[in-house]
C-alpha positions, 0 to 999 in steps of 0.5 A: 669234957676234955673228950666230948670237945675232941669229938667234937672237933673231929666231927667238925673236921670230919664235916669240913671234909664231906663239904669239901667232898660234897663242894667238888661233886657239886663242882663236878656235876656242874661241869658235867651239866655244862659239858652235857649242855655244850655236848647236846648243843653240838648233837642238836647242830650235827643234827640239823646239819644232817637234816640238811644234808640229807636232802642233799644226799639224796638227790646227789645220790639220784643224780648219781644213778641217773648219771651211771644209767646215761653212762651205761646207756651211752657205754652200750651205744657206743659199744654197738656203734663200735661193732657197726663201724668195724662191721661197716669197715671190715664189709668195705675193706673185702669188697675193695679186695674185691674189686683189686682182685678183680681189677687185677685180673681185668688188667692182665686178661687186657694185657693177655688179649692185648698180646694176643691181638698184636701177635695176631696182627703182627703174624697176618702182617707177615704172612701177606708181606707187610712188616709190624712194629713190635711191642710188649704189651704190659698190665702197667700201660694197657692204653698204650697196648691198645692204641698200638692195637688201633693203629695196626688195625687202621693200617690193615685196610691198606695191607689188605689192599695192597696184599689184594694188588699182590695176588691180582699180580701172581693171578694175572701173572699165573694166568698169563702163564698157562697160556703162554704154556698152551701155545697162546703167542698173543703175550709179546703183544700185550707186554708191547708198551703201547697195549692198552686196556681199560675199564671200558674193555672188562666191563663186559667179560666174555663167558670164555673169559669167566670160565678161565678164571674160574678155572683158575681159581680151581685149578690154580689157585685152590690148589697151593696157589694162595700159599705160594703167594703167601710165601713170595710176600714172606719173602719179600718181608725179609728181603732188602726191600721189605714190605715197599714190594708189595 
């Protein structure tokens, strides 16, 4: 009896513990359930939440291609823009070297010529007896040489003109001196201060008289006469009285 109730008692203690097992797996199970329901709940939200998002990203991710398109587009534009510009550039910068060069080698050909004229003029002033102001032509004041230049040029009609009064005296003088050297007594009377000649007088020149001019020029002049005349107004450049002889 004594036994069975020992038994008994343990089956009974044995029992408290499973239900006590069983209580804490229901227990357990339960809060698994909740936390699977909680867990679900949460997946369903992130579920929904990518549903929306993906839309989303998917036109984010159009925007973003079209985006690197328009940029690789633009990026080529302005890559080949650049290119036409430093093209562009490099063909202007040769052409203004170009035309400095050019413009350099037009400055110095019009000093040279500048230079050229004016020793050119200078030497026909000389060489008729009439003085040249001097001047250095210079790349840096080319108007200025050219405006000398003019000046000269303008004064050349008179030098020519008073250089032709110059040889009308060295002719007449020469002549005058041939006769006088063939017997001609007739100069003390033309070198009388009351001679006179005028225009009317060699209107019509005699043959006799064209024909000694032209023996003049032939024998005479032709022959040195020119040159000496030129060296008389040389000299008469470099004497006191200069270029006023003539």
């Amino acid at each position: 009896m004594l036994l069975s109730k020992v038994l008994k008692m343990q089956q009974d203690t044995e029992d408290r513990k499973h239900e006590v097992i069983v209580k804490g797996l229901e227990d357990k199970i339960k809060e698994f359930e909740a936390s699977l329901k909680e867990k679900d709940f949460l997946l369903q939200t992130v579920e929904g939440s990518l549903a929306e998002v993906q839309p989303q990203n998917a036109k984010l991710s159009e925007e973003l291609d079209e985006a690197r398109k328009n940029l690789d587009e633009s990026s080529l534009r302005f890559n080949n823009e650049t290119k036409e510009l430093e093209a562009k550039v490099k063909a202007k910068t040769e052409r203004n070297l170009k035309l400095h060069e050019a413009f350099e080698n037009l400055r110095n050909k019009c000093a040279g010529f500048a230079t050229r004229c004016a020793n050119r003029l200078k030497g026909i002033f000389n060489s008729v007896g009439a003085d040249s102001e001097e001047i250095n032509p210079s790349v840096e004041d080319i108007p200025g040489a050219f405006d000398h230049i003019e000046n000269e040029v303008e004064a050349l009609d008179e030098v020519i003109t008073r250089h032709g009064d110059f040889c009308a005296l060295v002719a007449s003088r020469d002549t005058t001196a041939a006769f006088m050297k063939a017997g001609c007594t007739h100069a003390m009377a033309v070198n009388k201060p009351t001679f006179n000649l005028s225009m009317s007088d060699i209107v019509d020149i005699p043959a006799e008289a064209r024909s000694i001019g032209n023996k003049f020029i032939t024998q005479i002049w032709a022959k040195g006469g020119h040159e000496l005349a030129r060296d008389e107004a040389r000299k008469l450049l470099n004497s006191d009285g200069g270029a006023e002889a003539c």
